[in-house]
N, C-alpha and C positions, 0 to 999 in steps of 0.2 A: 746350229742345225735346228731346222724347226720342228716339232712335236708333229707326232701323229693326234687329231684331236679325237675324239669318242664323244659322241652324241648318247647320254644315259647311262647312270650310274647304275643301272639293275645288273641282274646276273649276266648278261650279253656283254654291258660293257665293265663290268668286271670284271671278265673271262679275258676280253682282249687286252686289257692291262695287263692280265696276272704273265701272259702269252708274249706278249712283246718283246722283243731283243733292241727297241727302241723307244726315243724319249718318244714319252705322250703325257696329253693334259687329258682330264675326265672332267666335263661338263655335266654337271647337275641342274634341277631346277628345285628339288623340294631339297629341306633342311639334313635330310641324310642321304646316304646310298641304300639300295635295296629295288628300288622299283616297286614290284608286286611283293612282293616278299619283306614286308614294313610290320613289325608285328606291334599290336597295342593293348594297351592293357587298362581294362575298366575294370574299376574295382576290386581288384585283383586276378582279373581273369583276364588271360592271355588270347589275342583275335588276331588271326592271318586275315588277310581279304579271302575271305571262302578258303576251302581246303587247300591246303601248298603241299604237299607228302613228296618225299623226294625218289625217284625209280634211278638204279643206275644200272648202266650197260656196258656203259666204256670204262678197259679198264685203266687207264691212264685218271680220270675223273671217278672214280671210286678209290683210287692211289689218293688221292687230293686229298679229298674229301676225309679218308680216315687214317691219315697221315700228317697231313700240312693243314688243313684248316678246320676242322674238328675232330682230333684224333680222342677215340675212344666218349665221342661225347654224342654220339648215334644210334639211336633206340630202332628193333626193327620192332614192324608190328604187323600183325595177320588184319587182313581186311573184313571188317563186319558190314557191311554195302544190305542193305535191305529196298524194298518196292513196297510202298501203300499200296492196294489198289482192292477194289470191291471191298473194302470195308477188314483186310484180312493184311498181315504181313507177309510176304515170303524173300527169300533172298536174292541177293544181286551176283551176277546177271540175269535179270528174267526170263532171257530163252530158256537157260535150262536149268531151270530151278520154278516149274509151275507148281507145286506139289503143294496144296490146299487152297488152291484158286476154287472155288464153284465149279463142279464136274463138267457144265457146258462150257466154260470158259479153256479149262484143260483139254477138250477134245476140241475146241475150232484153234487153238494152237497146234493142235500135233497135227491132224488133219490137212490144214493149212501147208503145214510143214512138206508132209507126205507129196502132196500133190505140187508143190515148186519146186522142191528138190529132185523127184521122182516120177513126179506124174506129166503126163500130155498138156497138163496144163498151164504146168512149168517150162514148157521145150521150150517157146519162144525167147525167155527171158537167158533160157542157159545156153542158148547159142550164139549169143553175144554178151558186152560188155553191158553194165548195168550206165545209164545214159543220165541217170540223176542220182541221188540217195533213196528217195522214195522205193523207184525199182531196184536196188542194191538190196533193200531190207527185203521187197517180195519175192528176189531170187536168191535171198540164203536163206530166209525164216520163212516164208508165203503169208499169206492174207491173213490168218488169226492174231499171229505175233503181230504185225502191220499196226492191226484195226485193234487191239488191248495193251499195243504199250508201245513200238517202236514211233507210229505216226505222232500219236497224241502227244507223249513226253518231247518230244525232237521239235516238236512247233512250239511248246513252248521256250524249250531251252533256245532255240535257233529263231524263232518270233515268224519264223516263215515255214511254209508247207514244208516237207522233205521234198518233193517233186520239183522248188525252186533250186535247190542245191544239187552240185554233183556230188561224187563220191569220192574225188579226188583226196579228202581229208580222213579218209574213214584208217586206214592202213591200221595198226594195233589199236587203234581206240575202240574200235567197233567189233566185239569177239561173235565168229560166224562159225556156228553151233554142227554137230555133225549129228547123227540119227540117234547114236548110242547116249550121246549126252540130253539131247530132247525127251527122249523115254527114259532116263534117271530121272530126268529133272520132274516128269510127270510123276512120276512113282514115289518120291521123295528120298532115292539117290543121287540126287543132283551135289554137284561139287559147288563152291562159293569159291574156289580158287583160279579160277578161268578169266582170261584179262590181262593185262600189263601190272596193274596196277592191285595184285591181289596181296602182294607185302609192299610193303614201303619204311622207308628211314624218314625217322625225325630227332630233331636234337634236343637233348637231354632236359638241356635248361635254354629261358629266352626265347621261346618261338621261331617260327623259319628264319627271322632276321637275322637271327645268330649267326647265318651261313654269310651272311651278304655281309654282317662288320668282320667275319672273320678272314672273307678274303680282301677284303681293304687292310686288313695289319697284316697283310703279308705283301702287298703290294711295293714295289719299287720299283726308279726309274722314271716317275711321271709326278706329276702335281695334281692336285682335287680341286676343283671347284664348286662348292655348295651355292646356293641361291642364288645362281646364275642362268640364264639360257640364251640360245642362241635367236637371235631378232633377223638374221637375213646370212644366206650365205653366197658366197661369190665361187660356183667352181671353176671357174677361168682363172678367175688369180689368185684361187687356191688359200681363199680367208676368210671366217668366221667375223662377224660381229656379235658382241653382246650385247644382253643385257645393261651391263654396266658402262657401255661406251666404247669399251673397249675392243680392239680389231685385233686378234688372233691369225696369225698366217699359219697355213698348213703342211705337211710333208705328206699327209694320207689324210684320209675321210673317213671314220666307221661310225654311220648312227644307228642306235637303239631305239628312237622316237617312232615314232608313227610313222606310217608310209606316205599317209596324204600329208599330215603333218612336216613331213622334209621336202615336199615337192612345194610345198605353200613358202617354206624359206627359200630356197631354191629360187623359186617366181620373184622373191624380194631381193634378191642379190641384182648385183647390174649386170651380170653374164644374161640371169634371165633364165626361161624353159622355152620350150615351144609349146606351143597350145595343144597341142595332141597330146604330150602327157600333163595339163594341167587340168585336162579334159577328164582322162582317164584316171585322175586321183579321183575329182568328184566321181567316177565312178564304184569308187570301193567302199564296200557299206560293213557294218560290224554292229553287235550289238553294244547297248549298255547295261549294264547289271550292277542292279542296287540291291546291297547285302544287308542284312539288320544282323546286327549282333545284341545277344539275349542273353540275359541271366537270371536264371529261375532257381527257388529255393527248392533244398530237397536232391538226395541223388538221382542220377540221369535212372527215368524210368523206362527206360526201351536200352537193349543191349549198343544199338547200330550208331558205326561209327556217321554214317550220314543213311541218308533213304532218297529215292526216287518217286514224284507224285505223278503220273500220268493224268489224271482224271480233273476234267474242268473246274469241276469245283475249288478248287483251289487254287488261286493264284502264285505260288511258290509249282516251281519244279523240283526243287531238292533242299535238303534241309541235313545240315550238317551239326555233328557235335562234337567240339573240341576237346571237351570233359573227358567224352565217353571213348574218343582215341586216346590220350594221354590224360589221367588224371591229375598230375602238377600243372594244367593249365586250365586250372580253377581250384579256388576253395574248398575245403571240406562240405563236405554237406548243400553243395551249388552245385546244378548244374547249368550248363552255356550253350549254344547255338550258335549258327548262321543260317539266316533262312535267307535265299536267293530268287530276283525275279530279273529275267529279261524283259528291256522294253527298246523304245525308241525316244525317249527323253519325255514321253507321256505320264512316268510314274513320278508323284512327290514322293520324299522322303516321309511326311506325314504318314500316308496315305501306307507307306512301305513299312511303314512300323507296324500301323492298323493291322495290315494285314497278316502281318509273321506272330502276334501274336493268337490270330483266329486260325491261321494254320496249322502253328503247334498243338493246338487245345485240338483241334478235329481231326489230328494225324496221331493222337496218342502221346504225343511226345511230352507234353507237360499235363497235369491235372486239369490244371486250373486258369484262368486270367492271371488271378488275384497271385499268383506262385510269381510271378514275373518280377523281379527286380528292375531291370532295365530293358528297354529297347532301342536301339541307337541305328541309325543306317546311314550308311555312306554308300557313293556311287564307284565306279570302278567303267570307265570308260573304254572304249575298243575291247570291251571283253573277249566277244566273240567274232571272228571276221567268219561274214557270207559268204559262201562259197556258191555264188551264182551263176548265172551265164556272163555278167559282166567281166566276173573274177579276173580268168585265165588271160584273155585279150587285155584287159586293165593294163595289170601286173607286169605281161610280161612289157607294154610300152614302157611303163615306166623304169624298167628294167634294166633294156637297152641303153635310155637316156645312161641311167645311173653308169652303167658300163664304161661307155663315152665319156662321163664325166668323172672318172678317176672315185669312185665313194661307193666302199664298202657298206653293207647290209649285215644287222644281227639280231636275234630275236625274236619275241612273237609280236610284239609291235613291229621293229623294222622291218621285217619278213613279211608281216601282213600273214600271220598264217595261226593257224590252231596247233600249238608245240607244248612241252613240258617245259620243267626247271633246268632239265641237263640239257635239253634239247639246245636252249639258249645257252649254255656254257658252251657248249660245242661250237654255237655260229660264232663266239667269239674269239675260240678257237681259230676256228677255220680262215674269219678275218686277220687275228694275230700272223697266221703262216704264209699267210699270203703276203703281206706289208711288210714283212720280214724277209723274206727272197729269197 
């Protein structure tokens, strides 16, 4: 009987391993499993690629998790989320938490507010659907919030206007404030627990990867393949080629790779694509984000587990510390970072060090240069997928093909989409149930 194969060892094709009621192979290209969730350790300080904090919902995968793959080995922790901005700290999320912004800065937020929520000025936008992000943020927050943090911060993180993007991605990630919590927030009753993401689990020891070897040693049923990948796939006669030469026939298809990335194998196979969806991959755009990880002497001088930069001045969007969420992942007396920059393959890593070093120093986070032990940065590609006009038509062409062609989708790479960590356990869920019958 032939194997179900899995395109990606991360958490997506983990998930459909762990899920399966049949034989599968798991296709790897780097030296382990994990994906995004690869945890490293410089000089004794533990780095996720940017923050990985785990949210769970379902209770079937909170069973897993603290039961079958790290029982009792899951720290919760309260979220300290903070906002540089005018030169002052306040907390995250900004809509409702302005409280020691610069009094004119606090009154063209509320104001703002008033008049799109409530006022004639707002009627247009509230009688329909908000048509991009842009307009999303000026019919829940209005023009203050817009114009001191949701625009400025969103073009960086996203490399493009909010007005390029729809809203189609926003659903919990984007918490849409109501009147009572805007006038806390002004007044400095504002809550810092508003969000998806206001607790989170992380593991004990080992970094997020801990999650990713832990559901590989519980895995059965299937075989691993590390430093391999697939060079062409054939979906008519239902066979992988590898890397190594070797031809894999298939009983199912689930990839966790990249969405253009599988249509590009796909096009190499001798079945072939059609030019409409080889078209439409080039049409899907994502960012890149290259993260510097940092280690400074001295404990973490700022409470916050990471901060949001709006303001030009700064090249970094957000600046995380892994210290200051879990102290066991760092040294005594060290504190640690990741400073985060979207680009479009414009940034060197040089260049990216440069910079998370002048950011720290001017966002408060460390004293000094000279504090710095190391600066290190790696890149993290298809970070963020565009949600533009191309998206939706893109997507769902290639969609259909894949329908047609018998090959399941899992992930925030094979999804092509902006998701969490459980989010991808689920799609590979969802793939396992299906391939299963």
């Amino acid at each position: 009987m032939e194997p179900i194969v899995i395109l990606g060892a991360g958490l997506a094709g983990l998930s459909t391993a762990h899920f399966l009621n049949k034989p599968w192979r798991l296709i790897e290209k780097s030296d382990r499993v994990g994906g995004l969730i690869k945890t490293e350790v410089i000089q004794g300080c533990y780095f996720d690629p940017t923050g990985h904090w785990l949210h769970l919902r379902d209770p079937e995968i909170q069973a897993l998790v603290n039961t079958l793959w790290l029982p009792e080995q899951m720290v919760r922790i309260q979220r300290k989320a903070g906002i540089f901005t005018r030169g002052v700290f306040t907390r995250f999320p900004y809509q409702v938490n302005t409280h020691g912004l610069p009094p004119e800065v606090v009154a063209e937020n509320l104001t703002g507010y008033v008049e799109a929520v409530y006022g004639e000025k707002g009627r247009e936008l509230r009688e329909r659907e908000p048509r991009n992000f842009e307009e999303f943020i000026l019919r829940y927050m209005g023009e203050g919030f817009a114009k001191n943090f949701m625009v400025p911060y969103n073009q960086k993180l996203w490399t493009v206007h909010p007005r390029e993007l729809s809203a189609a991605w926003v659903g919990r990630f984007v918490p849409r404030p109501n009147l009572k919590e805007v006038v806390d927030g002004a007044l400095g009753a504002g809550s810092d627990a508003v969000g998806y993401n206001a607790s989170f689990l992380y593991p004990r020891e080992g970094g997020i990867e801990s999650l990713a070897r832990a559901m590989l040693s519980h895995l059965k049923g299937g075989q691993l393949s590390t430093h391999t990948e697939p060079t062409a796939i054939d979906w008519k006669a239902r066979k992988v080629t590898l890397s190594d030469g070797s031809v894999q026939p298939y009983a199912g298809l689930v990839s966790s790779i990249s969405l253009p990335g599988l249509v590009k194998l796909l096009a190499k196979g001798e079945a072939g694509v059609p030019d409409t969806v080889q078209d439409a991959a080039k049409q899907l755009r994502a960012t890149t984000v290259t993260y510097v990880a940092v280690g400074a002497k001295g404990a973490n001088r700022q409470p916050w587990h990471w901060i949001y930069l709006p303001e030009p001045e700064f090249h970094t969007y957000r600046i995380g510390s892994p210290s200051a969420v879990y102290a066991p992942l760092a040294p005594p007396d060290t504190s640690t970072f990741y400073v985060e920059y979207s680009h479009h393959g414009e940034l060197s890593l040089a260049s990216a060090e440069k910079y998370a070093v002048e950011d720290l120093v001017r966002s408060q986070m460390i004293h000094a240069a000279d504090d710095v032990l190391f600066a290190q940065a790696r890149e993290i590609p298809h970070a963020y997928v565009l949600y533009d006009d191309a998206y939706g038509p893109a997507k769902s062409e290639i969609l259909r093909f894949l329908e047609h062609a018998g090959i399941q989708i899992a992930g925030r790479y094979g999804q092509w989409e902006y998701s969490s960590m459980e989010d991808a356990i689920l799609a590979g869920r969802a793939c396992a149930r299906i391939l299963n019958g």
